[in-house]
BAMARZA-767113 format. One record per residue (C-alpha): residue in one letter; x, y, z. Coordinates in pm, 1 decimal, padded with zeros to 6 digits. Layout:
% residues N
["A", [X, Y, Z]]
...
***
This chain:
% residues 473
["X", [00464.6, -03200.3, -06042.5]]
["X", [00397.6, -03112.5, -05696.6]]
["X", [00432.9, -02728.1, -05646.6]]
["X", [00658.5, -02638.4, -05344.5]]
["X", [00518.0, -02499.2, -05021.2]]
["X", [00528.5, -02160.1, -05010.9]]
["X", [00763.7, -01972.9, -04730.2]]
["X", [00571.1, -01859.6, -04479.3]]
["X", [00700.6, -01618.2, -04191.6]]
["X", [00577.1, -01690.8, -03849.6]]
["X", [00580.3, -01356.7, -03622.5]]
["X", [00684.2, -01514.2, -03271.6]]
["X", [00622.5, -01160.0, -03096.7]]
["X", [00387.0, -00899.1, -03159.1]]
["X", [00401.6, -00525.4, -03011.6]]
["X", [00101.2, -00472.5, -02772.7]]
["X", [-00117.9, -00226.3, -02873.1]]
["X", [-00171.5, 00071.4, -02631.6]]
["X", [-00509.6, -00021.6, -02408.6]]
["X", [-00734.8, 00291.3, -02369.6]]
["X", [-00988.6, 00164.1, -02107.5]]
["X", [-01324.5, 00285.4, -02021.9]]
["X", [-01387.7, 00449.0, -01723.2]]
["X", [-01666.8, 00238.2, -01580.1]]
["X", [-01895.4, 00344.3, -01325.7]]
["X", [-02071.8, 00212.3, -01039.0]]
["X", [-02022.9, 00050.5, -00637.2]]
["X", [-01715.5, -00104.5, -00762.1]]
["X", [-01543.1, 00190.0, -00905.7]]
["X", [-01661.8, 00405.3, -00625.3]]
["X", [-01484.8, 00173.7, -00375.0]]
["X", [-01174.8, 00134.7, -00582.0]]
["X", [-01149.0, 00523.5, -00603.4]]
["X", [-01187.6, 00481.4, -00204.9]]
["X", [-00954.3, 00258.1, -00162.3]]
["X", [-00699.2, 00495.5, -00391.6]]
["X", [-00804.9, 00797.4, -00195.9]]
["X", [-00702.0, 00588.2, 00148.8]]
["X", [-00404.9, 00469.1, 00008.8]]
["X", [-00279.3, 00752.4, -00088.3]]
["X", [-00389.6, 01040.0, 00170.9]]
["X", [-00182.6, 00814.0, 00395.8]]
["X", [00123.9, 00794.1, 00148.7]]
["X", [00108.4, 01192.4, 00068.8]]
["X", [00008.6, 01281.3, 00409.9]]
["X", [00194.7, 01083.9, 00705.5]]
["X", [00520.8, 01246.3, 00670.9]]
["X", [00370.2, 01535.5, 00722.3]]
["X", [00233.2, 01518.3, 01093.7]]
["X", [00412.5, 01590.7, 01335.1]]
["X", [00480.9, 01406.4, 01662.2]]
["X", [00690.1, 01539.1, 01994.1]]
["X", [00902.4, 01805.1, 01771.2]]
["X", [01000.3, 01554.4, 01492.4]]
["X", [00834.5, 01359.6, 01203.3]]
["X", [00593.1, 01130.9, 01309.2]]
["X", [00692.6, 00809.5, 01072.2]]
["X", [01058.8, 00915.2, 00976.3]]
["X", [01268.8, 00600.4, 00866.3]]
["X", [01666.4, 00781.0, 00949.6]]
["X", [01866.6, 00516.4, 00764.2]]
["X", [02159.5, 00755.6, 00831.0]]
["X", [02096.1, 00811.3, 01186.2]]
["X", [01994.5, 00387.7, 01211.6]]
["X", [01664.9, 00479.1, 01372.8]]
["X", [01325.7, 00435.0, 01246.1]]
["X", [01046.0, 00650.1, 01393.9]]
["X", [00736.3, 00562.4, 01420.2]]
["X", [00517.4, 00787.1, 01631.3]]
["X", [00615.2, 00721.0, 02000.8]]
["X", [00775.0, 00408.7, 01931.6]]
["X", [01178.8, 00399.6, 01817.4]]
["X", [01344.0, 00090.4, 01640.2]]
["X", [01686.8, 00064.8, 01637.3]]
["X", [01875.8, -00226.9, 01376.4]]
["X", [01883.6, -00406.9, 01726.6]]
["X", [01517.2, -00420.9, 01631.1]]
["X", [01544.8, -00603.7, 01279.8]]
["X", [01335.9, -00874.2, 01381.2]]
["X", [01009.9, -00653.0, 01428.2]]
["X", [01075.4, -00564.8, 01039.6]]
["X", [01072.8, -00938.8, 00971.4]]
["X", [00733.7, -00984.7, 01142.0]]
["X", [00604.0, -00735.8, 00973.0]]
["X", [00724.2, -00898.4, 00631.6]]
["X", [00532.7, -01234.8, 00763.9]]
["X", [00219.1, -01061.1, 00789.1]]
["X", [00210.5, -00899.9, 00459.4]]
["X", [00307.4, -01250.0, 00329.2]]
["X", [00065.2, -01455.7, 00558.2]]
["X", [-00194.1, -01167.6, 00509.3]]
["X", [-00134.1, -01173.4, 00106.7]]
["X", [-00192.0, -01524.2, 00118.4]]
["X", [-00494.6, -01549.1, 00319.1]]
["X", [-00658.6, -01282.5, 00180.4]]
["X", [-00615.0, -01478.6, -00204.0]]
["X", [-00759.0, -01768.3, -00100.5]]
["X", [-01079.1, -01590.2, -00005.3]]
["X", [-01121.3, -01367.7, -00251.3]]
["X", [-00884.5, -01374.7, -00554.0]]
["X", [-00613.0, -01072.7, -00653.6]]
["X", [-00867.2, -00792.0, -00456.5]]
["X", [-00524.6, -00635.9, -00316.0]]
["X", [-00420.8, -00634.0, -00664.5]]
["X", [-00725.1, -00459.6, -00796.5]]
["X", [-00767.5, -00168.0, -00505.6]]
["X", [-00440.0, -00165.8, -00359.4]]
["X", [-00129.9, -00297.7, -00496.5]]
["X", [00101.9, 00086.0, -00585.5]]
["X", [00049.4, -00095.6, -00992.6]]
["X", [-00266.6, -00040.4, -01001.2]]
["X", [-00336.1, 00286.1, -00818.7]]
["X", [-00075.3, 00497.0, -01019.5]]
["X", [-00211.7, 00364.3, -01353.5]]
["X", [-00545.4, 00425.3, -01237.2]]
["X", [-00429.2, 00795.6, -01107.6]]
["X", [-00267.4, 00825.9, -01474.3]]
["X", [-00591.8, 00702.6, -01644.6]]
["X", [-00792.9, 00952.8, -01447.0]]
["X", [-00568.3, 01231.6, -01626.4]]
["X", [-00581.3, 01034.7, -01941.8]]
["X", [-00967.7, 01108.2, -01937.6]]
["X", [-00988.1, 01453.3, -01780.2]]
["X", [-00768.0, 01621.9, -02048.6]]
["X", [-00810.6, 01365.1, -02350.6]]
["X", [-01168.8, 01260.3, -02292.9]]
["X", [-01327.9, 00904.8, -02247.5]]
["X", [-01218.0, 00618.9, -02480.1]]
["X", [-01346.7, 00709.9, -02794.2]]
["X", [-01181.0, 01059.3, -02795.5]]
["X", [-00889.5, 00898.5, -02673.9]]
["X", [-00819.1, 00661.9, -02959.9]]
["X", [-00974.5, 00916.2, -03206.4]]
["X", [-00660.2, 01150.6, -03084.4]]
["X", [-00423.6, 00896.4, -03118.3]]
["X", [-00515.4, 00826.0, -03461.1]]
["X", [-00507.4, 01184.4, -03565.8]]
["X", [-00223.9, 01384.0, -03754.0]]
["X", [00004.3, 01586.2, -03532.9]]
["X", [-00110.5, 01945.7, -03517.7]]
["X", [-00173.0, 02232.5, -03286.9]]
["X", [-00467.9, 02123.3, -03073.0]]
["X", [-00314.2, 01768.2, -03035.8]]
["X", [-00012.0, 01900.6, -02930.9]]
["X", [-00152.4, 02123.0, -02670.5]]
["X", [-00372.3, 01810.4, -02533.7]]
["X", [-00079.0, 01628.6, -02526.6]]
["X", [00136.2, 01866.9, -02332.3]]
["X", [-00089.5, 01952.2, -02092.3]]
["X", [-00164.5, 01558.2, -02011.9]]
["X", [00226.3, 01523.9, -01964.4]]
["X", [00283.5, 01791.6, -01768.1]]
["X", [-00003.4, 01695.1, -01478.1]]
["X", [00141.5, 01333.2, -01536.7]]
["X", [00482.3, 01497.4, -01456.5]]
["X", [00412.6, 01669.8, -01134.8]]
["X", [00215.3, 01377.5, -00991.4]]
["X", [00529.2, 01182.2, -01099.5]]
["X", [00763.5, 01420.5, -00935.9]]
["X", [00565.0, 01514.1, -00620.3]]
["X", [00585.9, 01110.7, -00565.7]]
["X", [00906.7, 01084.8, -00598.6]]
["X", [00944.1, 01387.4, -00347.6]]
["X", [00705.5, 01252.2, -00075.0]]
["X", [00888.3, 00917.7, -00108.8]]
["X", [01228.0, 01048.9, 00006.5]]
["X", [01034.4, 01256.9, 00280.4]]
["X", [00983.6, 00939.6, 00460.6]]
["X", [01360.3, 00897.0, 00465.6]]
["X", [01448.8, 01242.5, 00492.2]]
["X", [01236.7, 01527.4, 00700.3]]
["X", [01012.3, 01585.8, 00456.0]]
["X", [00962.9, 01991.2, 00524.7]]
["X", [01311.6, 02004.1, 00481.2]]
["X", [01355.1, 01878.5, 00169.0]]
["X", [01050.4, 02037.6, 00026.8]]
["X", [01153.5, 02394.0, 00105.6]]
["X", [01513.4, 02323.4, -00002.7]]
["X", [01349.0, 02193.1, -00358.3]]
["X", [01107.5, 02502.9, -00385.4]]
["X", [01380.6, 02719.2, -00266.6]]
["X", [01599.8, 02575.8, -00540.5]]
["X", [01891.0, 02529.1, -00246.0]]
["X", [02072.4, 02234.0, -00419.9]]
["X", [02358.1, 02259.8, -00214.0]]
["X", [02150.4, 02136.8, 00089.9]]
["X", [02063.5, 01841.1, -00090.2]]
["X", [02274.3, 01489.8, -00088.8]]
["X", [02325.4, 01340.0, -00390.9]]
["X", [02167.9, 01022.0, -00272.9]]
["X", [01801.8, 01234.2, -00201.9]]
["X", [01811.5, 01409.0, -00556.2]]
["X", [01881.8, 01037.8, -00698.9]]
["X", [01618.0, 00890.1, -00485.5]]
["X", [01353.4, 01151.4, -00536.2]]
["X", [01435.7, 01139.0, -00948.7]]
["X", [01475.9, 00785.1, -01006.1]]
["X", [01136.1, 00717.7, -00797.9]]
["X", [00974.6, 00989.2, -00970.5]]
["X", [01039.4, 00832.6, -01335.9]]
["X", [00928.6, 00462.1, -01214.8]]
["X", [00613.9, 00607.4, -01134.0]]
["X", [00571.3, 00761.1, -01445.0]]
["X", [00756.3, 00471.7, -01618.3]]
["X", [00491.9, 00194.2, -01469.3]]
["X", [00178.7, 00386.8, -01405.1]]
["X", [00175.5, 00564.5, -01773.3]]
["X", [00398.3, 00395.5, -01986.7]]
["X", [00401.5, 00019.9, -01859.5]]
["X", [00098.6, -00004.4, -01736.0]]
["X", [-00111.5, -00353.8, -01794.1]]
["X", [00206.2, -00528.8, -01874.2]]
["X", [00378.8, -00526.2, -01553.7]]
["X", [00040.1, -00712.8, -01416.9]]
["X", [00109.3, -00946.0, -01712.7]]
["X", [00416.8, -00979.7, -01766.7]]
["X", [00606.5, -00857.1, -01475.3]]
["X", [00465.7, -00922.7, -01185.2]]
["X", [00565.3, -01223.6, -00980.8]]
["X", [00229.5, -01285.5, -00790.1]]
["X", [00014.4, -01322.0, -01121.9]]
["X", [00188.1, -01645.9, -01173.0]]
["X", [00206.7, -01772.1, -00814.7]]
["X", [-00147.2, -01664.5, -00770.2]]
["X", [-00310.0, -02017.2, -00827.2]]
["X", [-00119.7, -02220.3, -00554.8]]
["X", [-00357.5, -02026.2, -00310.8]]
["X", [-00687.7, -02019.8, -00492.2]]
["X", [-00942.0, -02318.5, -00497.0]]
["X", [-01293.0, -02389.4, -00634.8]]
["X", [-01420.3, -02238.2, -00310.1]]
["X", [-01231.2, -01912.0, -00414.4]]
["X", [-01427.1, -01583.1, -00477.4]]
["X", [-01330.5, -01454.2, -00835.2]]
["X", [-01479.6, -01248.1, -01088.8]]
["X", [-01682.8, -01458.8, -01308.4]]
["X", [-01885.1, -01462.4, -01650.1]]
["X", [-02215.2, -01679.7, -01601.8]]
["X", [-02182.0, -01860.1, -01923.5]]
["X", [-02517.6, -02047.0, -01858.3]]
["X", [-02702.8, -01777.7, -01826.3]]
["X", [-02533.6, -01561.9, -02125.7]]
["X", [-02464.4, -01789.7, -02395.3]]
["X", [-02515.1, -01817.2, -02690.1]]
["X", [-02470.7, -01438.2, -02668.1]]
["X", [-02574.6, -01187.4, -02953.0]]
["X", [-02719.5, -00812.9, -03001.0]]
["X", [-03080.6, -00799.1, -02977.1]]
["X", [-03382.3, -00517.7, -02957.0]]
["X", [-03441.5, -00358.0, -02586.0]]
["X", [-03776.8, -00468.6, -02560.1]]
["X", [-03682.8, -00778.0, -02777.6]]
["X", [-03796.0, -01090.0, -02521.6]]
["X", [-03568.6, -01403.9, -02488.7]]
["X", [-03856.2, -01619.3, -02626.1]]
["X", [-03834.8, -01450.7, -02947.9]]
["X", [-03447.2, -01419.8, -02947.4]]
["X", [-03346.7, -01718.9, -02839.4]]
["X", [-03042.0, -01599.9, -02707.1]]
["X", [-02912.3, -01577.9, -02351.2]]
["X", [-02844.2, -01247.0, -02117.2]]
["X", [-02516.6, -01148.2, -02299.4]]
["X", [-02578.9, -00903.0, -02577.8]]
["X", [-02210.4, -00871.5, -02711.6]]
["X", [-02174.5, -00533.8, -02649.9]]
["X", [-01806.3, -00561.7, -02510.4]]
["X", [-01854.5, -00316.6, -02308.3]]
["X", [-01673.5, -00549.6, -01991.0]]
["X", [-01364.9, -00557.3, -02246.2]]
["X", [-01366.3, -00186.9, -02346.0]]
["X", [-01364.0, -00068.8, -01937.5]]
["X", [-01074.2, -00364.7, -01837.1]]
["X", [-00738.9, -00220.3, -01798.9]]
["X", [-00553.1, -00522.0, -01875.2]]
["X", [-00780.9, -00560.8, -02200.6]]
["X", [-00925.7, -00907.9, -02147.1]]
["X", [-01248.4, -01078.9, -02217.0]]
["X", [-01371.3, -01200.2, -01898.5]]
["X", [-01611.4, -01381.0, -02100.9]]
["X", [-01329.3, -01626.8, -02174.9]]
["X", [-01257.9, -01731.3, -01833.9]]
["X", [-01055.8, -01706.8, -01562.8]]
["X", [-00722.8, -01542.9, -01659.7]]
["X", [-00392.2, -01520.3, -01479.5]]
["X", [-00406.9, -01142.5, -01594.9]]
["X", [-00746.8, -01020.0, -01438.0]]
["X", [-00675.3, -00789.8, -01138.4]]
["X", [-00985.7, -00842.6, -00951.5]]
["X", [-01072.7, -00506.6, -01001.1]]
["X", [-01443.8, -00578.2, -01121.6]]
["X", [-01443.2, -00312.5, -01364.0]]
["X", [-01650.5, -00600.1, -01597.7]]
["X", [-01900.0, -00626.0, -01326.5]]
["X", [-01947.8, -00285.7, -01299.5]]
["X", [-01992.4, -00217.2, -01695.2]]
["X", [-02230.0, -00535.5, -01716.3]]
["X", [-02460.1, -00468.8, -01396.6]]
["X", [-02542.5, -00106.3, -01628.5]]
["X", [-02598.1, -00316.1, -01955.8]]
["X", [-02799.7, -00574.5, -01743.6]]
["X", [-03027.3, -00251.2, -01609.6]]
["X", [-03119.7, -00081.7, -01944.2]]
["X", [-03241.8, -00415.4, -02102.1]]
["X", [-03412.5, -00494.0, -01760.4]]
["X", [-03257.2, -00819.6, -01711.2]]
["X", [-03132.6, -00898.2, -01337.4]]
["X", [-02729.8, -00783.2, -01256.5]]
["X", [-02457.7, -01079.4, -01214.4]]
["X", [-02448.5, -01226.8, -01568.4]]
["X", [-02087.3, -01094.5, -01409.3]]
["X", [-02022.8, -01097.5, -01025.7]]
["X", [-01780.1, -01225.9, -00786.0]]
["X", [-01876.9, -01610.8, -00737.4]]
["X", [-01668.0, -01897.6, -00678.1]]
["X", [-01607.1, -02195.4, -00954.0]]
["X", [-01797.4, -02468.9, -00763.6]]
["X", [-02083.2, -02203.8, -00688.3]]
["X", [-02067.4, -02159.8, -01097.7]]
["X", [-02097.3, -02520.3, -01170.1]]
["X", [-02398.0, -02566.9, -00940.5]]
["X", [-02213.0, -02784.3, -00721.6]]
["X", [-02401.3, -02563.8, -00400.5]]
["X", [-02591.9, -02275.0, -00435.8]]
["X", [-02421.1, -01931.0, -00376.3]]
["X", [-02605.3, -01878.7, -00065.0]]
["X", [-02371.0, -02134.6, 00099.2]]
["X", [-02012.8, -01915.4, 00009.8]]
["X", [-02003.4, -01776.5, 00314.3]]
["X", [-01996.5, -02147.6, 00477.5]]
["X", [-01698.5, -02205.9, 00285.8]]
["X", [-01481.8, -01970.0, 00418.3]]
["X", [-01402.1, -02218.4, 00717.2]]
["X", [-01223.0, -02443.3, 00518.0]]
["X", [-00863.6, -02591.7, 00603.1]]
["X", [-00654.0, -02350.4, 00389.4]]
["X", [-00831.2, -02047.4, 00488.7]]
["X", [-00794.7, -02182.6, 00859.5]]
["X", [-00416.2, -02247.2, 00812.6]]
["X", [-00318.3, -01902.6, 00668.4]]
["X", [-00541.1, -01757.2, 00937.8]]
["X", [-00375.4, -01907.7, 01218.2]]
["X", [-00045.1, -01822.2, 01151.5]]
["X", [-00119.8, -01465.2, 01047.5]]
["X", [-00266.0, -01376.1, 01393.3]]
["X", [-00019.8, -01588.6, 01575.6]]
["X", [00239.9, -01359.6, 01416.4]]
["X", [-00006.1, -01054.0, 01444.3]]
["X", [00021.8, -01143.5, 01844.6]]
["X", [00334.0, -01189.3, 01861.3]]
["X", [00479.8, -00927.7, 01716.7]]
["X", [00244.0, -00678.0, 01939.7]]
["X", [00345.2, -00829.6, 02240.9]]
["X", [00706.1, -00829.9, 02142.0]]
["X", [00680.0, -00388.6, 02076.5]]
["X", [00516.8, -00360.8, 02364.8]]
["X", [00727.6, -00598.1, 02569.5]]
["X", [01079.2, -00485.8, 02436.4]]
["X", [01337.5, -00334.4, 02650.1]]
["X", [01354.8, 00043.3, 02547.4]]
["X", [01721.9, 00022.5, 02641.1]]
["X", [01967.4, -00227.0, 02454.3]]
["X", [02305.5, -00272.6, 02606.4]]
["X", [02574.3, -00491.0, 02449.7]]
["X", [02866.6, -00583.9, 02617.1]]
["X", [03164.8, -00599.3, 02395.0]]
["X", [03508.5, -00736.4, 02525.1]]
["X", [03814.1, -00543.2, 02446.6]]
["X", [04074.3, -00793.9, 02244.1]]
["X", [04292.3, -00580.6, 02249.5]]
["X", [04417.7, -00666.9, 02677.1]]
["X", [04294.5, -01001.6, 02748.5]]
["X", [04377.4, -00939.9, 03085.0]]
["X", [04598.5, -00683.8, 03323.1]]
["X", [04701.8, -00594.8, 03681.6]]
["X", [04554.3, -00219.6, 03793.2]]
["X", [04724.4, -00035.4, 04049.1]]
["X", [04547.3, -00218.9, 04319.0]]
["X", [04722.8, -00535.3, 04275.9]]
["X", [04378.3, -00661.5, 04113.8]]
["X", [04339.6, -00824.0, 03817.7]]
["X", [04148.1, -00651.5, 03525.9]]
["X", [03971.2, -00685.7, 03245.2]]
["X", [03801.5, -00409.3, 02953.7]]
["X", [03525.0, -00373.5, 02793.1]]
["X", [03280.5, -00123.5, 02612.4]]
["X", [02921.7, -00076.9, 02694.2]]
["X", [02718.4, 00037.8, 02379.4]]
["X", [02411.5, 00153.1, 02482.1]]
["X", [02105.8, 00247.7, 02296.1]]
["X", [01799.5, 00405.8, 02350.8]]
["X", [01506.7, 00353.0, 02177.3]]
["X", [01266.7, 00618.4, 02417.9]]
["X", [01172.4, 00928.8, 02367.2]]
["X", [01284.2, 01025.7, 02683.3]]
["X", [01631.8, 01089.2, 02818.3]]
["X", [01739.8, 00754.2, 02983.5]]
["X", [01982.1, 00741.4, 03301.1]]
["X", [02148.2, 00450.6, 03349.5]]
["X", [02323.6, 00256.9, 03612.0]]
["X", [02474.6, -00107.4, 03657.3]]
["X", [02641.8, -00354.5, 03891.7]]
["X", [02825.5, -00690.6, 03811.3]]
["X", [02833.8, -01006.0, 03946.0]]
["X", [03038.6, -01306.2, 03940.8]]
["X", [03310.6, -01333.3, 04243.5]]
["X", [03340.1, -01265.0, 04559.9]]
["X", [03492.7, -00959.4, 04530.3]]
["X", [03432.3, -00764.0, 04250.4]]
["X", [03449.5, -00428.1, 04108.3]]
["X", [03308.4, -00239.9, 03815.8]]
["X", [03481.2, 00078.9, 03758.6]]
["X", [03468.0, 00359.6, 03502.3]]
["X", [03061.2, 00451.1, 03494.8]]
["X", [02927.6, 00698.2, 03711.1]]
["X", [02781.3, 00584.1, 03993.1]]
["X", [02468.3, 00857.6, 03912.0]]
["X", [02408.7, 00679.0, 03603.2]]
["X", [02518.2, 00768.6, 03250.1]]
["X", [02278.0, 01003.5, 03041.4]]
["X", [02162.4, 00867.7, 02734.8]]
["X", [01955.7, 01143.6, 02480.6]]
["X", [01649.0, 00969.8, 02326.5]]
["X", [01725.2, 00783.2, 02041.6]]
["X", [02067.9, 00760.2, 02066.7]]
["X", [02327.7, 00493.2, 02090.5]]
["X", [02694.5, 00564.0, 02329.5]]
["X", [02929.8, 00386.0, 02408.6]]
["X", [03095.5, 00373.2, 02746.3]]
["X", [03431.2, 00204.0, 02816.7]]
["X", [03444.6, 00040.4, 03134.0]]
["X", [03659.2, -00233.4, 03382.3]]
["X", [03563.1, -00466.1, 03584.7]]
["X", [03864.6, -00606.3, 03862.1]]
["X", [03874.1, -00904.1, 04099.5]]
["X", [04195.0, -01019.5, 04281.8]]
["X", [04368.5, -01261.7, 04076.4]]
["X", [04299.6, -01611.9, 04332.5]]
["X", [03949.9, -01569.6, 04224.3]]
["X", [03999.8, -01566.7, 03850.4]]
["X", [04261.3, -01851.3, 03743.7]]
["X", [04328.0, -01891.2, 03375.1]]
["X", [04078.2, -01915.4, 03140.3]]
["X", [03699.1, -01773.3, 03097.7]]
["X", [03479.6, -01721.1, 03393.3]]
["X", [03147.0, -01642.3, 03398.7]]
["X", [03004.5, -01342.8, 03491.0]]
["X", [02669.0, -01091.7, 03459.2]]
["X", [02616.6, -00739.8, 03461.0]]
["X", [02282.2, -00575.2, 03568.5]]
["X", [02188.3, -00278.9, 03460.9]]
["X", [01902.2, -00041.3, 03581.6]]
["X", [01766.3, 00245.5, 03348.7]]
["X", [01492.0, 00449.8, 03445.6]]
["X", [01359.7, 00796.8, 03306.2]]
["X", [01512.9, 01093.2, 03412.5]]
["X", [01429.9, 01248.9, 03728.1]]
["X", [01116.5, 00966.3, 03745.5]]
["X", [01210.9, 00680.5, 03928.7]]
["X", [00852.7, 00496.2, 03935.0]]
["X", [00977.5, 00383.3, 03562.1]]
["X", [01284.1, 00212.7, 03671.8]]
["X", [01376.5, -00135.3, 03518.1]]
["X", [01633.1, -00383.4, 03532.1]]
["X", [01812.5, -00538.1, 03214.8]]
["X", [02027.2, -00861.9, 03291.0]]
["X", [02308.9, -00940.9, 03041.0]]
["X", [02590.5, -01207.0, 03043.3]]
["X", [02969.8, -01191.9, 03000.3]]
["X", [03292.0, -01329.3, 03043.9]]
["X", [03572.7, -01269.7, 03216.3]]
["X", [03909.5, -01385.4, 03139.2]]
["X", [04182.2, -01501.8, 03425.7]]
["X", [04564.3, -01536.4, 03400.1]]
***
């Protein structure tokens, strides 16, 4: 008799296991530690400097202004924010097709705060061995200490990112001397929020997280391959040149061994922070950081073999379909062409369109509440309010006239102009009258012009033309 099969209990998730990468050295590394420093002296340090008496880049939700060295944006000025959105799109997108997920590996906020944490990992803990040797150990003094210390530089990175974040919302000397000054009542509820909550997603993503928002988190690692081709530069494993792959004597020769470059020393999965094996191909996880590359071109130099058994490559380069010397020729292809184009048509527009803008917005809204009336002239009248804004940073005077009859009149603005502080919006209620034979019932066209000019400097007048309607009896 047939014995029955025994149960068996299929685990359908298993816990990741904490990575402790290797710190690898070399022209990589020392341009993705550039590429942090940038990054972040312009995070930490733009709010800052100072620029005409105010913050430089301040974004004033409250105030609906946004600040960005000479230039102001008012929400009349959304549409600049959604060029600016294209380009990071377009530029994303362009950018992958050439050369893989490099924003991902030297760029993308992800990666540089676990990177920042990993650098404290390694100061206070030591490299990977001592690392996972600590972690393995009993709890006592010294590990405690270790420990404590690591958290509590984690914490004020953590914290002092979460600070510098609201000071681009917020003044930031402001808030930083009411923190240090522990003057809470100063403080809105929504900046202590703000500052906390960003504060403990740093630390949540950048220690804790880590590798698996890349993996299993982010959006673009799954996108990623609608933009890259076989003419794509990614980081690749030369498997014709390192298989079959085994350990082997330094001054062992390949004749003897009969084994390819690779010498299994795993040292291009021991420095990857999202603990692959590049060796196994192109992965939807791999960051582009070239870590691997960096780890392998040392191996490849103390058993005097030639670097790139790792390197940047593309997948028809790999296959021999041309030789690498041709990559660069590739880079004119249609999709790289495509993304190009529209990312510098938007890239144009969107300068022209700052630099064009009218620094003065006037809208021109109708009062519902009287249609129509007869002033004490016998003429026929109608309301409106003029909501001006100005997006200078000087103090704007302006003036206007109207249009549309025979005889009209606009009354209610001062014929010497109305002052308007820099970056502010008024309003200004005004009525415009014509005599009633001119305006029968129903809407009639008509067009205010206004002039605006700095104060006291008339060489900088300039004319604004807007369109209205006027309603008869």
């Amino acid at each position: 008799m047939a014995q029955a099969p025994k149960e068996q209990v299929v685990q359908l998730y298993q816990g990741s296991k904490r990575i402790h990468p290797k710190l690898a050295k070399g022209r990589f590394a020392n341009l993705r530690i550039l590429a942090i420093v940038a990054t972040q002296l312009f995070f930490y340090g733009m709010p800052w400097i100072n620029w005409s008496g105010r913050q430089a880049v301040w974004f004033d939700i409250p105030g609906r202004h946004f600040y960005i060295f000479g230039m102001v944006l008012s929400p009349g000025d959304l549409i600049y924010l959604a060029g600016l959105l294209m380009i990071s799109a377009f530029g994303l997108f362009w950018w992958t097709t050439i050369a893989g997920r490099l924003w991902c590996g030297y760029a993308c906020p992800q990666t540089v705060y676990t990177e920042i944490m990993l650098w404290i990992d390694h100061l206070v803990e030591g490299d990977r061995n001592k690392r996972l040797k600590l972690d393995k150990s009993p709890w006592n003094f010294t590990k405690i200490r270790i420990k404590a210390t690591k958290y509590l530089l984690i914490f004020a990175v953590a914290a002092w990112t979460g600070i510098t974040f609201v000071g681009w919302f917020v003044p930031i000397r402001t808030v930083v001397a009411d923190i240090f000054t522990l003057n809470w009542a100063a403080l809105s509820t929504a900046t202590l929020f703000t500052a906390a909550f960003y504060g403990f997603m740093t630390w949540f993503f950048g220690h804790i997280m880590r590798e698996q928002v890349c993996k299993h988190m982010c959006p673009y690692a799954r996108f990623q391959s609608a933009m890259f081709d076989q003419d794509t530069l990614v980081i690749s494993y030369d498997p014709a040149r390192g298989e079959p792959r085994g350990a082997r004597k330094k001054n062992a020769s390949k004749e003897e061994t009969q084994l390819g470059d690779c010498i299994n020393c795993t040292m291009c999965v021991q420095v990857c922070p999202v603990g692959i094996d590049i060796r196994d191909g192109l992965q939807y996880e791999c960051i582009g950081c070239a870590a691997c590359i960096d780890a392998c071109d040392e191996i490849m130099d103390k058993m005097n073999y030639p670097r790139g058994l790792i390197r940047y490559t593309t997948e028809a380069a790999l296959n021999k379909q041309y030789p690498e010397a041709e990559i660069k020729k590739r880079l004119l292809r249609p999709k790289v062409v495509g993304y190009g184009a529209i990312l510098a048509a938007v890239c144009c527009l969107l300068v022209v369109g700052l630099f064009t803008r009218d620094i003065v917005s006037i809208d021109i809204i109708k009062d519902r509440g009287v249609m129509a009336r007869e002033n004490r002239q016998g003429m026929l009248e109608n309301l409106y309010n003029l909501r001006i804004s100005n997006s200078s940073e000087t103090e704007q005077v302006v003036t206007a006239e109207v249009s549309g009859f025979n005889t009209i009149q606009l009354n209610g603005l001062d014929p010497q102009g109305i002052s308007v502080p820099p970056g502010a919006t008024i309003t200004v209620p005004v009525q415009v009258a014509t005599y009633p034979e001119y305006a029968g019932r129903g809407s009639h066209p008509i067009e205010f012009t206004f002039y605006y000019q700095d104060k006291g400097d008339d060489s900088t007048r300039r004319t604004l033309v807007e369109k209205a309607s006027f309603i008869g009896e």
